[in-house]
C-alpha positions in Angstrom: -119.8 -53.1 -143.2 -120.6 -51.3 -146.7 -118.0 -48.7 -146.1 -115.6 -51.6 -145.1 -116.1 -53.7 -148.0 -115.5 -50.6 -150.4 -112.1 -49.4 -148.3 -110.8 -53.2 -149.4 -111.9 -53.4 -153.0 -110.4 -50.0 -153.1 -106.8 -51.0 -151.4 -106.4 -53.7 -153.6 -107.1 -51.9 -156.5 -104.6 -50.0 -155.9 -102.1 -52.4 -154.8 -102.6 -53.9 -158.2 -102.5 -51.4 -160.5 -98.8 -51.2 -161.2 -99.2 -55.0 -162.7 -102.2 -54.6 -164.1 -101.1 -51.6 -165.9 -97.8 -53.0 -166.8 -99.8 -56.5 -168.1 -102.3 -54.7 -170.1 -99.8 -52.6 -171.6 -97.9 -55.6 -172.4 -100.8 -58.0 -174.0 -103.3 -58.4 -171.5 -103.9 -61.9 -170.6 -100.8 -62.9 -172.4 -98.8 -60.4 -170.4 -96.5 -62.8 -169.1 -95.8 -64.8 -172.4 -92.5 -63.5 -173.2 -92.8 -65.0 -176.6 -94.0 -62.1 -177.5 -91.0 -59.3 -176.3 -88.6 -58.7 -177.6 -84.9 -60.0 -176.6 -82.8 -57.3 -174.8 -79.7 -56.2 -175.8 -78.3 -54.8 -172.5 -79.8 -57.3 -170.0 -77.7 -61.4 -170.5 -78.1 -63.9 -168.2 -75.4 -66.4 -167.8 -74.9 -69.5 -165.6 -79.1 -70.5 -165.2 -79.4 -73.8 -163.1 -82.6 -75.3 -161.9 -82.1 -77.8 -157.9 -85.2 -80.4 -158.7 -87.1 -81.5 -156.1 -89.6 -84.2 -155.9 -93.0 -82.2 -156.8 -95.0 -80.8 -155.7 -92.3 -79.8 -153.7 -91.4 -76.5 -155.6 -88.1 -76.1 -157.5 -85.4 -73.3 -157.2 -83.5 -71.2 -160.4 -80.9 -69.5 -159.9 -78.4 -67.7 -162.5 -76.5 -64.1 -163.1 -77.9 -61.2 -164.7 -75.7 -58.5 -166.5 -77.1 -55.3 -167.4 -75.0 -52.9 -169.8 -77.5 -50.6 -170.7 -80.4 -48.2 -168.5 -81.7 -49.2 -165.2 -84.4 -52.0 -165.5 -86.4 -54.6 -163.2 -87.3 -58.7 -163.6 -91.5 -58.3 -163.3 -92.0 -62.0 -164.4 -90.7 -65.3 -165.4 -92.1 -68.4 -167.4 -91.2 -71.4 -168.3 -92.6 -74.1 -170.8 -91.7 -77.1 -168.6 -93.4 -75.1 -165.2 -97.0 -73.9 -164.9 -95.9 -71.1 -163.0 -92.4 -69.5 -162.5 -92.7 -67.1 -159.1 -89.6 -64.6 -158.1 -89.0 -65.0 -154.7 -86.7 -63.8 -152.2 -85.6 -65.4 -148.9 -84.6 -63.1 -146.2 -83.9 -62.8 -142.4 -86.3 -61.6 -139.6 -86.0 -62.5 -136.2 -83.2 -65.5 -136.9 -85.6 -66.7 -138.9 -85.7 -67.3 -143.0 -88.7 -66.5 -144.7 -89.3 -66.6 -148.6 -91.3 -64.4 -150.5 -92.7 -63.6 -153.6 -91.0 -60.2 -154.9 -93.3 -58.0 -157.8 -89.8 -57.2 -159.1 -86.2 -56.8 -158.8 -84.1 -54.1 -159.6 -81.5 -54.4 -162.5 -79.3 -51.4 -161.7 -77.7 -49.4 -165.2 -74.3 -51.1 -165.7 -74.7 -53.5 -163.2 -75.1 -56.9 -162.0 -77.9 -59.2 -160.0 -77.1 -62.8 -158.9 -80.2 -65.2 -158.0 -78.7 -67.6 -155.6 -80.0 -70.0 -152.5 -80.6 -67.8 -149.8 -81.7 -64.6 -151.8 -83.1 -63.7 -155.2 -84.5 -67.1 -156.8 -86.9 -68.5 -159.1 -89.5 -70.7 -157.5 -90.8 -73.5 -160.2 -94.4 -74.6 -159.5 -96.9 -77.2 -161.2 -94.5 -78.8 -163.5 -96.2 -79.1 -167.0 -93.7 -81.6 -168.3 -91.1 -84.5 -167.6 -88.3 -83.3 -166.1 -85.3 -84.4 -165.1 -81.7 -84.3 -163.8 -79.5 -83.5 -166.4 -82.0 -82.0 -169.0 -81.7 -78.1 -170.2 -85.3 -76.2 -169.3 -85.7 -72.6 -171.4 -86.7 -69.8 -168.9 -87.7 -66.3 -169.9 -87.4 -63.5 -167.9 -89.8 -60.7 -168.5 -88.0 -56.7 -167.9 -90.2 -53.8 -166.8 -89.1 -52.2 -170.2 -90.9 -54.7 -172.4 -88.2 -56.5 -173.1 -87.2 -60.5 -172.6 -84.3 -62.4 -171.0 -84.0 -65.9 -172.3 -82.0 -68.4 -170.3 -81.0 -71.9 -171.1 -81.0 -73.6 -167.1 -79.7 -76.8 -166.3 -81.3 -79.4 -164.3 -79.4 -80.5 -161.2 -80.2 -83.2 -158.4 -81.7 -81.6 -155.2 -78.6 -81.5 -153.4 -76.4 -79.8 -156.0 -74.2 -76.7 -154.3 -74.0 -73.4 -156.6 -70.8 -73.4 -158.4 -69.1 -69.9 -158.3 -70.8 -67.6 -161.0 -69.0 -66.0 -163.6 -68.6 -62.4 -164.0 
């Protein structure tokens, strides 16, 4: 039982070192206050909205990213109207969709990375303040490189469509 014990402590360790490395070499327990990175100058974001739903019912972000400079990954996200700000990912197995929290996403050099229903999205949880249809919620996006993506997302009603992004 001993030996077992010690094989688990020791495989999650290891499955969480990457982000614990990356956090403590980013601020520790502030690792995910992107207040405190700098803005990037390759990676923009453009065409942020937020579908509300009724909480606790989690809400969904989706926007474009365009990165003109090295390759780079999303490792976090935050907002100051949400508790907690989870990428997530839906995908397909067995006919079946299944969402799931992602540790990050890849922002290829000179490329582009849409969040949309049905694939990369934010997941908004534990909403700290008054929301509501119509308003304009600050997001931050946190890049493997240190640096921040800040996104101005607009609040639409839970059966809003997504509008075609612009590229």
């Amino acid at each position: 039982m001993k030996k077992q014990s010690i094989a688990l402590v020791a495989t999650l360790a290891l499955a969480c070192a990457p982000l614990m490395s990356w956090a403590m070499s980013h601020g520790g327990d502030h690792a995910m206050d992107g207040a405190k990175m700098p803005v990037s100058q390759t990676v923009k974001g453009s065409d942020c909205w937020v579908r509300l739903l009724p909480a606790p019912a989690p809400s969904g972000g989706f926007f474009m990213l365009q990165n003109s400079g090295k390759e780079d990954a999303i490792v976090g996200a935050a907002s100051a109207k949400w508790g907690q700000v989870m990428v997530h990912q839906t995908t397909q197995e067995g006919g079946m969709s299944r969402m799931s929290m992602v540790e990050q996403v890849p922002l290829p050099a000179g490329g582009k990375v849409e969040f949309k229903p049905g694939g990369y999205h934010l997941m908004f949880e534990k909403p700290a303040a008054e929301v509501a249809v119509g308003d304009t919620v600050p997001v931050q996006l946190m890049l493997k490189s240190g640096a921040r993506v800040d996104l101005s997302c607009e609040v639409k009603p839970a059966n809003a469509m997504p509008a075609p992004m612009s590229h």
